[in-house]
Kinemage of the C-alpha trace (Angstrom):
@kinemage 1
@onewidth
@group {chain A} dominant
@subgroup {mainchain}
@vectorlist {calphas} color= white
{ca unk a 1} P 33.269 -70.486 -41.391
{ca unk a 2} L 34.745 -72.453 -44.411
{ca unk a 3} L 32.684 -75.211 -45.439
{ca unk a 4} L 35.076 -78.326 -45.923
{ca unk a 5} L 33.683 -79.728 -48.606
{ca unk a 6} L 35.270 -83.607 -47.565
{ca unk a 7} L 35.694 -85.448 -51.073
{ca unk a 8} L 37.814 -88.154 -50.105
{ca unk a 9} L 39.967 -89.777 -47.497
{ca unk a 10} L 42.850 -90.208 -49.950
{ca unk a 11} L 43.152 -86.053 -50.192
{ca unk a 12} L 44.317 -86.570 -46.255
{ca unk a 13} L 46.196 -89.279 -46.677
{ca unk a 14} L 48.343 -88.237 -49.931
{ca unk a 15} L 48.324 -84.317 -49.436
{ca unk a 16} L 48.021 -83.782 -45.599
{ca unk a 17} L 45.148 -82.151 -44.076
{ca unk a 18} L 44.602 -78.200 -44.573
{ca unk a 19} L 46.731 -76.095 -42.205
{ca unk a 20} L 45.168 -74.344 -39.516
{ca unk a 21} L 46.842 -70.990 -40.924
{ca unk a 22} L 44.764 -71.794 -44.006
{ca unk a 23} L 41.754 -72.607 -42.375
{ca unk a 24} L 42.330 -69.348 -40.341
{ca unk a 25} L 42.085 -67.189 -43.135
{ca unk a 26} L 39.493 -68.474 -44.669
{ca unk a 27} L 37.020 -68.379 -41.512
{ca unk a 28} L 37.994 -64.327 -41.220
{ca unk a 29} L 36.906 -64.290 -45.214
{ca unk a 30} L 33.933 -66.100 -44.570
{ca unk a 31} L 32.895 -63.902 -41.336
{ca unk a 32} L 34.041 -60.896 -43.765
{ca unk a 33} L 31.339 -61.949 -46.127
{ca unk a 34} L 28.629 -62.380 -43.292
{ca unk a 35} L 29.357 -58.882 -42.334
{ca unk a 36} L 28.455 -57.650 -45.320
{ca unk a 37} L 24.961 -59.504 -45.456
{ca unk a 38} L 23.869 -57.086 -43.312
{ca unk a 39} L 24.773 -53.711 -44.921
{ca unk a 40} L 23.031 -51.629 -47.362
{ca unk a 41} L 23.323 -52.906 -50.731
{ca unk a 42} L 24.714 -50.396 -53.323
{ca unk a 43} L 22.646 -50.923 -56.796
{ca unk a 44} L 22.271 -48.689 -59.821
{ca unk a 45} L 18.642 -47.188 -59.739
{ca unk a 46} L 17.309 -49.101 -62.946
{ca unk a 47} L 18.400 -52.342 -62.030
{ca unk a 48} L 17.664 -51.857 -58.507
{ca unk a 49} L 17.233 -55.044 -56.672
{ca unk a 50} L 18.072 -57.788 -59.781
{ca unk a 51} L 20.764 -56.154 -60.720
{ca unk a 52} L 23.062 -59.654 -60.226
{ca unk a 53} L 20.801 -60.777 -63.351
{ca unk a 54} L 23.333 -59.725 -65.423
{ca unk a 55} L 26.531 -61.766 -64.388
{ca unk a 56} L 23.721 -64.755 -64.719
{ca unk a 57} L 22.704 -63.633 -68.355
{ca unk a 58} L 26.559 -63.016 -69.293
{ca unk a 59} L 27.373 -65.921 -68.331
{ca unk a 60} L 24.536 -67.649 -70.845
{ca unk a 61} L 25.805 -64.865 -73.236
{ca unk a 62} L 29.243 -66.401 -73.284
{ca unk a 63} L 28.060 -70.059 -73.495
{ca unk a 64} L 25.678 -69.129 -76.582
{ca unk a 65} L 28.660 -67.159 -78.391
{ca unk a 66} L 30.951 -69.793 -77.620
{ca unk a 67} L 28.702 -72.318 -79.157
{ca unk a 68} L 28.198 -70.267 -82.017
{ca unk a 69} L 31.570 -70.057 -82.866
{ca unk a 70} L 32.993 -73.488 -82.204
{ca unk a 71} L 30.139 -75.908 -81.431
{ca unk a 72} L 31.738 -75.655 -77.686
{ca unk a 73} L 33.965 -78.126 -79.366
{ca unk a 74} L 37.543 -76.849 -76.961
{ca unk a 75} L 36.626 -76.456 -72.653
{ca unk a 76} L 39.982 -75.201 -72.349
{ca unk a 77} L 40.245 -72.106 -74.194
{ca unk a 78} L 36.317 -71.658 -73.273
{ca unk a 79} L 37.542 -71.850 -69.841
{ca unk a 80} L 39.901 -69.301 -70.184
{ca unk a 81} L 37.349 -66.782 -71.797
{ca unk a 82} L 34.797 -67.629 -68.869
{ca unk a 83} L 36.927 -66.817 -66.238
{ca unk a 84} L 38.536 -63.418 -67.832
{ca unk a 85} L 34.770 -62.546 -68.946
{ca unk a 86} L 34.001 -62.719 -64.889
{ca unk a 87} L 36.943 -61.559 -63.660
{ca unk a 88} L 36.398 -58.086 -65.632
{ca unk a 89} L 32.623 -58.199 -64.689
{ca unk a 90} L 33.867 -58.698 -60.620
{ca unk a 91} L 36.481 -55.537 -61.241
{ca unk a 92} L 34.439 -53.457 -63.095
{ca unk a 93} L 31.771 -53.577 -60.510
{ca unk a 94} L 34.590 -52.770 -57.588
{ca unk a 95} L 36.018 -50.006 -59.658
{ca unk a 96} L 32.884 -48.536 -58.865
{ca unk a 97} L 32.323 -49.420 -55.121
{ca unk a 98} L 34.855 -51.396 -53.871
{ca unk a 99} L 33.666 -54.754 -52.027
{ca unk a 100} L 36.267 -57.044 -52.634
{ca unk a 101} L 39.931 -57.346 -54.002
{ca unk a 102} L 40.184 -57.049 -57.876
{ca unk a 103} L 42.269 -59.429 -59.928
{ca unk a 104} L 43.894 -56.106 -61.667
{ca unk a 105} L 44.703 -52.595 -60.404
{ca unk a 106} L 41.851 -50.506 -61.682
{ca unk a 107} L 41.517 -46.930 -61.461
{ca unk a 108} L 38.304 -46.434 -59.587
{ca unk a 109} L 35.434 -44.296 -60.565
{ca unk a 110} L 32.699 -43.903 -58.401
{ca unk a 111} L 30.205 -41.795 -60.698
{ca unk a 112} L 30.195 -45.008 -62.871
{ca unk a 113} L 26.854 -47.267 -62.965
{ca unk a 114} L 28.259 -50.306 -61.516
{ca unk a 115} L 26.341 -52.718 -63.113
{ca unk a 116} L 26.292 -50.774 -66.669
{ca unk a 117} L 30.316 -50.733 -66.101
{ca unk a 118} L 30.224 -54.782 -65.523
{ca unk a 119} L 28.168 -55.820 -68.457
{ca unk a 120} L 30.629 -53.195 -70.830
{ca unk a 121} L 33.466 -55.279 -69.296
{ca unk a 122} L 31.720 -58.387 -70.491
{ca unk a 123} L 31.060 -57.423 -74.206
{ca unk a 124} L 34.757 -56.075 -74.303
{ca unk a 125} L 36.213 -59.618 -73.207
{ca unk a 126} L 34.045 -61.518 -75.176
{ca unk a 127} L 34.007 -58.903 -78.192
{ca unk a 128} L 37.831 -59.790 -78.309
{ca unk a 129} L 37.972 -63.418 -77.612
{ca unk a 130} L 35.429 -63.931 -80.315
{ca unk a 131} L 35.578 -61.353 -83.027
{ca unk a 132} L 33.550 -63.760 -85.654
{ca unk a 133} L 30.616 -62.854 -87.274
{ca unk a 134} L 28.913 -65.668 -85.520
{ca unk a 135} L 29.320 -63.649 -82.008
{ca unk a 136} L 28.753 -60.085 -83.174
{ca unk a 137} L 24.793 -60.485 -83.157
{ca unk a 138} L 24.942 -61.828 -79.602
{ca unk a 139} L 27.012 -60.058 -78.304
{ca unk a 140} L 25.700 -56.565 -79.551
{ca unk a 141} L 22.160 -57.854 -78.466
{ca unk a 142} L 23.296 -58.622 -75.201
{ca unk a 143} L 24.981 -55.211 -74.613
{ca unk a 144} L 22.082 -53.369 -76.392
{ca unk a 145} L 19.711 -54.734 -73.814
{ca unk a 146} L 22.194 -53.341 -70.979
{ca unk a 147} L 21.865 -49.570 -72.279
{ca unk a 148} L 18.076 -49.699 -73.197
{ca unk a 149} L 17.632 -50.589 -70.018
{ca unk a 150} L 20.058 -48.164 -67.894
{ca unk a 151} L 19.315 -44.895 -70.292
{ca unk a 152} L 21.925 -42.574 -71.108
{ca unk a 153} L 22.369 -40.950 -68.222
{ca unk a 154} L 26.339 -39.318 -67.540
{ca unk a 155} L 26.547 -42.223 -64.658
{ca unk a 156} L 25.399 -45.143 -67.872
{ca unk a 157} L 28.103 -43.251 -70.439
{ca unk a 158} L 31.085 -43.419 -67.470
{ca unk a 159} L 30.186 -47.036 -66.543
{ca unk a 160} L 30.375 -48.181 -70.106
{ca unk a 161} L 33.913 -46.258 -70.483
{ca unk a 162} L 35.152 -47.976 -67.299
{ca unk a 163} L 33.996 -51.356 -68.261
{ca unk a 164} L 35.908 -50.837 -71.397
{ca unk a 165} L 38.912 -50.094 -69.442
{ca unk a 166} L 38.686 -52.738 -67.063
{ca unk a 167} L 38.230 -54.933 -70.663
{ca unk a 168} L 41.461 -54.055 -71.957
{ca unk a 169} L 43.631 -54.028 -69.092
{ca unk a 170} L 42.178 -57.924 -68.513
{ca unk a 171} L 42.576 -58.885 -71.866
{ca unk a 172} L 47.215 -57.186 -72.027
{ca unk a 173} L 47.099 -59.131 -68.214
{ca unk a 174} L 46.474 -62.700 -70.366
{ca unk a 175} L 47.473 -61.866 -73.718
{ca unk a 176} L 51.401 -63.548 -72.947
{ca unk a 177} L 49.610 -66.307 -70.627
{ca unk a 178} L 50.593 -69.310 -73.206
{ca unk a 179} L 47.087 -70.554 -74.287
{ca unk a 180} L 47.751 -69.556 -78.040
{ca unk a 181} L 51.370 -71.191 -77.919
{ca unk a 182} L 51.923 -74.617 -80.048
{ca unk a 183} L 53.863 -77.738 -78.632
{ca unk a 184} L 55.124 -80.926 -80.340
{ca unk a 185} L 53.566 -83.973 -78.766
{ca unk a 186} L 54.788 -87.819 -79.718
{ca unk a 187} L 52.989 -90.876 -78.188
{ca unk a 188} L 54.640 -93.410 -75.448
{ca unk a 189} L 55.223 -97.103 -76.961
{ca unk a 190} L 55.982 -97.962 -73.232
{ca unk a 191} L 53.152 -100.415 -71.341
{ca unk a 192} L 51.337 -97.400 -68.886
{ca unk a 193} L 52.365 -94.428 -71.796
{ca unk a 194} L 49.790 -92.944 -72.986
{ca unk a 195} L 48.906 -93.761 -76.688
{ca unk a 196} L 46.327 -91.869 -78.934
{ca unk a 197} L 42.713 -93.066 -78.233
{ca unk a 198} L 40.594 -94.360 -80.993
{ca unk a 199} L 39.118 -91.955 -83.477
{ca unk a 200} L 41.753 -89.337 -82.582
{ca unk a 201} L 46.013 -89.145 -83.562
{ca unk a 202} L 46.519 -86.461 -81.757
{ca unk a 203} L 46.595 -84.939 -77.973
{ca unk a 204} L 44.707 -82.128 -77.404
{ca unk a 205} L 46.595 -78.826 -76.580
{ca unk a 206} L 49.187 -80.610 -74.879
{ca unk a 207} L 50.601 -76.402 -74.632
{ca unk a 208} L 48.068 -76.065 -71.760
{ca unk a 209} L 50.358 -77.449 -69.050
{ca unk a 210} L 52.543 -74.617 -69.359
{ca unk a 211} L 49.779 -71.927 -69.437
{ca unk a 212} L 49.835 -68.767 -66.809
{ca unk a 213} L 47.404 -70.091 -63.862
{ca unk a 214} L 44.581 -67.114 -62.474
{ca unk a 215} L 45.223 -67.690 -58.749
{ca unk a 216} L 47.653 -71.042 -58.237
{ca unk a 217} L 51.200 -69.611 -58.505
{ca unk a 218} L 52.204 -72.301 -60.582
{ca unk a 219} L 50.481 -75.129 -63.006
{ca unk a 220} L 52.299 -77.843 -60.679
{ca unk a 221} L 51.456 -76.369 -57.078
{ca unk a 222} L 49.154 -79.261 -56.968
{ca unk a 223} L 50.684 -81.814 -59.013
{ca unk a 224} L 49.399 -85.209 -58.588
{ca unk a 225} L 51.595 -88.551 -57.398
{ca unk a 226} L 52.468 -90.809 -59.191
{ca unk a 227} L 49.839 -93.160 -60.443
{ca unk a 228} L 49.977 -96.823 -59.075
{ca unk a 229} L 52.297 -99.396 -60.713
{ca unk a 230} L 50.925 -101.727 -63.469
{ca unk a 231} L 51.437 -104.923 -61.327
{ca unk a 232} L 50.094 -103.549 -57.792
{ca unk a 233} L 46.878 -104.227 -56.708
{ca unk a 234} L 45.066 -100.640 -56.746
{ca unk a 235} L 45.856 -101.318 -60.508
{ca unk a 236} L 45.013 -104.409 -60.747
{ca unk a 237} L 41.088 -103.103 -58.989
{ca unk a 238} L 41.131 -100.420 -61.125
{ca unk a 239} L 41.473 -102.283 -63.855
{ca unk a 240} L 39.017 -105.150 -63.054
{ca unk a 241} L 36.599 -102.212 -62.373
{ca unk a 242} L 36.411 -100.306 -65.189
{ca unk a 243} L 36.506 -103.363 -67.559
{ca unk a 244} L 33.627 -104.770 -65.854
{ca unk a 245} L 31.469 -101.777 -65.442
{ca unk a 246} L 32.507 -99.357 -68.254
{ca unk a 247} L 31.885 -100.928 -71.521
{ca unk a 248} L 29.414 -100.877 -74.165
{ca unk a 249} L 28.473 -104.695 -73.749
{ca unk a 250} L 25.424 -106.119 -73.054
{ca unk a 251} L 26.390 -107.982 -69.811
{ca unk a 252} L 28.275 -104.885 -68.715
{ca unk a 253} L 28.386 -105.054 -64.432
{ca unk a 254} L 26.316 -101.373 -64.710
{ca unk a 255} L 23.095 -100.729 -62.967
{ca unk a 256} L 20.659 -98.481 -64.975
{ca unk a 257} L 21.002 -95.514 -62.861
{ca unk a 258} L 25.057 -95.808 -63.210
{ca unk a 259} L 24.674 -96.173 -66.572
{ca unk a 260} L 22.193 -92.375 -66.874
{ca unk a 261} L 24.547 -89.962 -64.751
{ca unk a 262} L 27.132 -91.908 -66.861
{ca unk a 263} L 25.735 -89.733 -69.692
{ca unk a 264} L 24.323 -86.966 -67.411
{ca unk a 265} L 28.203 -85.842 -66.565
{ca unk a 266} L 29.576 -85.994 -69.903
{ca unk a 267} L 29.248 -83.098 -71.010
{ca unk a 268} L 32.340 -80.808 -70.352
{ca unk a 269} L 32.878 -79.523 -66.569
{ca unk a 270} L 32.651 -75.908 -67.605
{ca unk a 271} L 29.441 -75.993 -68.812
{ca unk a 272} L 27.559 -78.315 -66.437
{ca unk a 273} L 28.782 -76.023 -63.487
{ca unk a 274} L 27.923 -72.984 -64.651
{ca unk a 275} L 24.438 -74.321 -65.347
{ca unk a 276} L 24.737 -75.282 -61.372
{ca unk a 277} L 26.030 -71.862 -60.322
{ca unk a 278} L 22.592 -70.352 -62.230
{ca unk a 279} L 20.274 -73.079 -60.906
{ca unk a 280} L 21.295 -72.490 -57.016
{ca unk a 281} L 21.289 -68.626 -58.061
{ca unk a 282} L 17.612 -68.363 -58.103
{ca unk a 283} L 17.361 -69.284 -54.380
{ca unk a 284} L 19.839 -67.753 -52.936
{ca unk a 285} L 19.708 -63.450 -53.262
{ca unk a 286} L 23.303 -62.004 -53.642
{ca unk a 287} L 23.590 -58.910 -54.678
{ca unk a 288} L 26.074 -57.378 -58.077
{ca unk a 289} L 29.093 -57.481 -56.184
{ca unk a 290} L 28.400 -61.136 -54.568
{ca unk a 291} L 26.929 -62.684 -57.579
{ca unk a 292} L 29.945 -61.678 -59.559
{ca unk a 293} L 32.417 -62.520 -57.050
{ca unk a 294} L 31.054 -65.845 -57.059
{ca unk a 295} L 31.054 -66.184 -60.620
{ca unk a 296} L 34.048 -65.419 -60.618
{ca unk a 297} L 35.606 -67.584 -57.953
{ca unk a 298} L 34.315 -70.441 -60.018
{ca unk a 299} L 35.651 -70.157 -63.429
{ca unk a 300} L 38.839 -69.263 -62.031
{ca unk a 301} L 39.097 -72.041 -60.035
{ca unk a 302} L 37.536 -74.395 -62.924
{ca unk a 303} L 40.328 -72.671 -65.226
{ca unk a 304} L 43.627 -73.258 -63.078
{ca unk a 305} L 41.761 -77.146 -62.202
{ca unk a 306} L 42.350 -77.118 -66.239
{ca unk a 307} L 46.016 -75.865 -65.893
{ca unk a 308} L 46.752 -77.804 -63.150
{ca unk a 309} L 45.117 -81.091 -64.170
{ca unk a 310} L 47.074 -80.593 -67.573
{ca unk a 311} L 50.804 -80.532 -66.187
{ca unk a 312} L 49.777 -83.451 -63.719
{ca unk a 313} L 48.480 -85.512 -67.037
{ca unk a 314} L 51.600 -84.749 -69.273
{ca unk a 315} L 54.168 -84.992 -66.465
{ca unk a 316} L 52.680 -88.540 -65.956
{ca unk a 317} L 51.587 -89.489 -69.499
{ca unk a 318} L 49.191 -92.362 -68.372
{ca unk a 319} L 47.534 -94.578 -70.419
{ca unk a 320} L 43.697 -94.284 -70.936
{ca unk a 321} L 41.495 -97.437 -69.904
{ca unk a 322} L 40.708 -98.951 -73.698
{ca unk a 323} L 44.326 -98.639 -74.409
{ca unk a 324} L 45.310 -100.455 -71.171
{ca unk a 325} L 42.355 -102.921 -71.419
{ca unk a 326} L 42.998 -103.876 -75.554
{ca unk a 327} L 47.166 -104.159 -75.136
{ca unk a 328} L 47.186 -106.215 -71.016
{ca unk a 329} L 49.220 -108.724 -72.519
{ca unk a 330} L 52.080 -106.757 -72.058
{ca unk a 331} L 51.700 -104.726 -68.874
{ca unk a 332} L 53.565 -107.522 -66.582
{ca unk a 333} L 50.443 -107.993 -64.951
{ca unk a 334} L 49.122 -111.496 -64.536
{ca unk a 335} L 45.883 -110.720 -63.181
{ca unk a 336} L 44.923 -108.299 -66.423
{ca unk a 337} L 43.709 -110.008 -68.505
{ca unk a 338} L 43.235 -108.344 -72.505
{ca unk a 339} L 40.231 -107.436 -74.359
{ca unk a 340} L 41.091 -106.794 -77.672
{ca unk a 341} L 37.059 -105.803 -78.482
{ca unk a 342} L 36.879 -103.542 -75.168
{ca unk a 343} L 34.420 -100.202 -76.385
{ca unk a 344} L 34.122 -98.066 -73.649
{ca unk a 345} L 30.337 -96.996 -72.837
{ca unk a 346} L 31.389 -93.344 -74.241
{ca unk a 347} L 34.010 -91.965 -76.189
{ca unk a 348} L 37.253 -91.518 -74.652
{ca unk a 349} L 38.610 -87.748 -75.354
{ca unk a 350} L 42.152 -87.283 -76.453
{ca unk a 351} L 44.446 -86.732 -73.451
{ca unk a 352} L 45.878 -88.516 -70.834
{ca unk a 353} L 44.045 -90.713 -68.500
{ca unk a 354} L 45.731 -90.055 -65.183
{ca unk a 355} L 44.425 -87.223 -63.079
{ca unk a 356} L 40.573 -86.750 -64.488
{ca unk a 357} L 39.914 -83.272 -65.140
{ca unk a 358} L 36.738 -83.767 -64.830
{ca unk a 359} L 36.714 -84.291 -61.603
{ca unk a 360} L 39.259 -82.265 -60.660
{ca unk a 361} L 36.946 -79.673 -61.868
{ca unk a 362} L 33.914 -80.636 -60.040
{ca unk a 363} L 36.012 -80.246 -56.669
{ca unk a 364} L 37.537 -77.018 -57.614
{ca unk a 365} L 33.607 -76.127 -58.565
{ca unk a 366} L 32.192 -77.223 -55.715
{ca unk a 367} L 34.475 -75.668 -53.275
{ca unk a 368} L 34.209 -72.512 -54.801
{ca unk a 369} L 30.370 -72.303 -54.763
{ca unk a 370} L 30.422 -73.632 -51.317
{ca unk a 371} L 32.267 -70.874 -50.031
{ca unk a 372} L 31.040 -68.257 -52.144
{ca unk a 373} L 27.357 -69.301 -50.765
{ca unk a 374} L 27.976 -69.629 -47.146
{ca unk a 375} L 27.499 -73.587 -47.325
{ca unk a 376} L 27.883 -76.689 -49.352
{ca unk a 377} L 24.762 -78.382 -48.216
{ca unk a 378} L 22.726 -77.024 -50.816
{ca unk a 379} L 20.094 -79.069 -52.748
{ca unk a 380} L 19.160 -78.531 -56.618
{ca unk a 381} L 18.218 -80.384 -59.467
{ca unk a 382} L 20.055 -80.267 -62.741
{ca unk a 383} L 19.606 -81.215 -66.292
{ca unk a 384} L 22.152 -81.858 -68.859
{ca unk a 385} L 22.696 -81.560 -72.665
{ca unk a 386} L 24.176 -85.041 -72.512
{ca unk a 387} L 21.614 -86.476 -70.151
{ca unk a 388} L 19.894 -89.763 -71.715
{ca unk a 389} L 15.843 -89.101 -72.326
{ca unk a 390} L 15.107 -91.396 -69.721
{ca unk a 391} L 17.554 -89.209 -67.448
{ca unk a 392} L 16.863 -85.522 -68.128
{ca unk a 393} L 17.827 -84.159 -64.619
{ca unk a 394} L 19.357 -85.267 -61.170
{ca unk a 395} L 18.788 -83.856 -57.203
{ca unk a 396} L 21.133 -83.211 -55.257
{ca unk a 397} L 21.422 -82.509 -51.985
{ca unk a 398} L 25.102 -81.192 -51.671
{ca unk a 399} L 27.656 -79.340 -53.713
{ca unk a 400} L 30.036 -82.096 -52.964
{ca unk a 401} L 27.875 -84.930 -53.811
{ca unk a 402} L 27.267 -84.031 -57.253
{ca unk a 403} L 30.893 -83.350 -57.303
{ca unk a 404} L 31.385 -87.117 -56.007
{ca unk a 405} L 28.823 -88.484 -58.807
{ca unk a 406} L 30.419 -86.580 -61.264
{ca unk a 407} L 34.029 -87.908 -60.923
{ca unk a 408} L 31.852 -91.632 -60.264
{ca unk a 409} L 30.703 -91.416 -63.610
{ca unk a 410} L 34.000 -91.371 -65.984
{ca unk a 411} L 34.617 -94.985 -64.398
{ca unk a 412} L 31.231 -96.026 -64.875
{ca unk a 413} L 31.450 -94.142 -68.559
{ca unk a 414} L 34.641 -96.544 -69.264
{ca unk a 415} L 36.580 -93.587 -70.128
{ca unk a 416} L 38.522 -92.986 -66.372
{ca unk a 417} L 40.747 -95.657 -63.623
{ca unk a 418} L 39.495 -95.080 -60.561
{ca unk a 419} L 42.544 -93.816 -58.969
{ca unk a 420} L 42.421 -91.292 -61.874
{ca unk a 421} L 39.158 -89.941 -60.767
{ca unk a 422} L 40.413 -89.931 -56.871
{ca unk a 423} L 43.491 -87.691 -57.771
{ca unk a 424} L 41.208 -85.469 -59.416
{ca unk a 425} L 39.068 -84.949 -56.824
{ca unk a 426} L 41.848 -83.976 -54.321
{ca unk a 427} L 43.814 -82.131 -56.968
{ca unk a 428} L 40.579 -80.139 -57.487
{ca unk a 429} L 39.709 -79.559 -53.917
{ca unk a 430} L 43.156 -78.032 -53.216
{ca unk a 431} L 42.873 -75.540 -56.798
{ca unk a 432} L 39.346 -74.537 -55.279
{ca unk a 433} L 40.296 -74.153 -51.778
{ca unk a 434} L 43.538 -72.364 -53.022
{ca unk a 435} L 41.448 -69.826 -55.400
{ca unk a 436} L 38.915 -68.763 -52.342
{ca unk a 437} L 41.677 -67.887 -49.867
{ca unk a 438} L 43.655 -66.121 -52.056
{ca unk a 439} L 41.663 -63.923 -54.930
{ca unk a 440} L 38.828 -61.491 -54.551
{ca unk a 441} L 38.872 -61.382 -50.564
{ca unk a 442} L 36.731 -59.168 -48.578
{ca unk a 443} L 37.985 -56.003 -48.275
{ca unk a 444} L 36.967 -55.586 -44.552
């Protein structure tokens, strides 16, 4: 059944508990997906058995290219490209054989090489996304190791036209989705409104909140609640907290290991999941059609966390930490006291504090791999580009846990409240749970 992932009581208590119509349908997916453990696998011949190697290697294909282009300097729009990259992978592959529901109507073909027809979907989505001369060597490598693998057989030649296809028709579905639209954005002076953070004067792509979701119906389904008043206590803890524990200072109220997955987690959501989804893929066998369903699942769900989390932060336009920590003298709260010098332990990015994204997408993740795996109480270790050398890699024992650390860590990083990172976690679990029981369902 389902695997309830259980990030925190305050999901129950501010969003009510999942409805037993929802957990319904996602037990009949789940059993769907047992039932198909135990039938013949289809596979193109050269591939045979490893044939799911290739969502794993397009999805490092799309990371390198990505960081070849822009230094991986925008998560957003490389969220965007990592879910329509999987999404065409996950229909190409059911144009073929059909498994699961597609995100677009495809025309089937079942003479197509499946897996030759998914990595042709991948170059064409990524071929478009980034036409710089920076991707082009990457991406033709990539692609090139595809056919001189798979020959050129009639079934390779089909497959590569029907990946193609299934390129195009994914990349007209997104091309009026809003990501490349431009809106004005002009600080609050207000105590609580959000105001620039230091090194940066402007927010970033505050057009995001109004971008087309993948599977949530609408970038506010899951809006967040208000964040507490400045004079209540959860503030008032909040505060206290982050000033205590999340600053550069010597005598910082930080124990060593808070301080390393501090750093471990910084690096953006998108990349330190998919790094999970490839880590746990080495134990656990799925075949094509699974691996790139799961895939899949995740980026969408990490995508619309993005969409979502970005209405909820512009509808609420909260103030970040070391803007509420430097200016306390005039939030009407007596028990606040200012810190003019307050450095966070790491930079705060440019965009509002209030729900974290970051952990929003670590739920969404973590639901999404937990129910595209069968189970959320799976262990791995991890490393990190941003882990400190005396830090390179965490165990974990659960899906959810790492989820928990990870949202932990932006208040222990200075950069998050803790309410903040609380929202996000429910917000996140309801965009995951949302994008399993609703895209890419078993077709039995």
């Amino acid at each position: 059944m389902f695997v309830s992932t259980g990030f925190s009581t305050r999901v129950q208590r501010r969003h009510g508990a999942p409805s037993l119509r929802a957990l319904a349908v996602a037990a009949l997916g789940a059993l769907a997906l047992s039932a198909h453990a135990g039938e013949p696998r289809e596979r193109a011949a050269w591939c045979a058995d490893r044939c799911d190697q290739l969502v794993i290697d397009w999805n490092t294909t799309a990371y390198q290219v990505i960081k070849a282009v822009d230094g991986y300097a925008d998560p957003l729009h490389a969220s965007r490209a990592l879910a329509m990259m999987h999404l065409a992978m996950h229909d190409a592959a059911n144009a073929v054989s059909p498994r699961f529901a597609t995100y677009l109507q495809v025309e089937r073909d079942a003479s197509a090489d499946a897996a030759v027809a998914a990595a042709s979907a991948a170059h064409g989505v990524l071929q478009a996304l980034y036409p710089q001369a920076q991707a082009a060597p990457l991406l033709r490598a990539a692609f090139d190791s595809t056919l001189l693998d798979a020959g050129n057989s009639a079934a390779t030649q089909r497959g590569s036209a029907l990946g193609q296809r299934v390129a195009v028709a994914l990349l007209q579905r997104r091309a009026g989705d809003g990501a490349r639209a431009t809106q004005p954005y002009r600080e609050g002076m207000r105590a609580g409104e959000y105001r620039f953070t230091p090194g940066f004067d402007f927010v970033a792509h505050p057009q995001w909140r109004h971008v087309q979701p993948f599977a949530l119906l609408t970038a506010r389904q899951y809006r967040s609640v208000a964040p507490p008043a400045l004079d209540s206590a959860e503030y008032t803890r909040a505060f206290l907290e982050v000033k205590e524990t999340g600053s550069q200072a010597p005598d910082a109220k930080r124990s060593p290991d808070q301080t390393h997955y501090a750093a471990f987690w910084y690096e953006f959501s998108d990349i330190g999941w998919n790094r999970v989804a490839r880590v746990v893929a080495r134990d656990r066998p799925q075949d094509l059609w699974e691996r790139a369903r799961t895939f899949a699942l995740l980026n969408v769900a990490m995508a619309d966390a993005y969409i979502a989390g970005w209405d909820s932060k512009f509808h609420h336009n909260f103030w970040r930490p070391v803007t509420a920590i430097r200016m306390a003298d005039g939030d009407g709260n007596r028990l606040t006291l200012p810190d003019a010098a307050f450095t966070p332990l790491m930079p705060t990015p440019p965009v509002q504090d209030y729900p974290s994204t970051h952990s929003s997408l670590g739920a969404a993740a973590a639901t999404a791999l937990a129910h595209a795996l069968g189970s959320d109480a799976i262990a791995f270790e991890l490393t990190s580009t941003s882990a400190l050398p005396a830090n390179p890699a965490r165990r974990f024992t659960s899906f959810s846990e790492a989820a928990r650390e990870n949202a932990d860590s932006r208040v222990r990083a200075g950069i998050h409240f803790r309410f903040a990172t609380q929202a996000g976690l429910a917000q996140g679990e309801q965009v995951g749970r949302h994008t399993v029981q609703h895209i890419l369902m078993p077709l039995q």
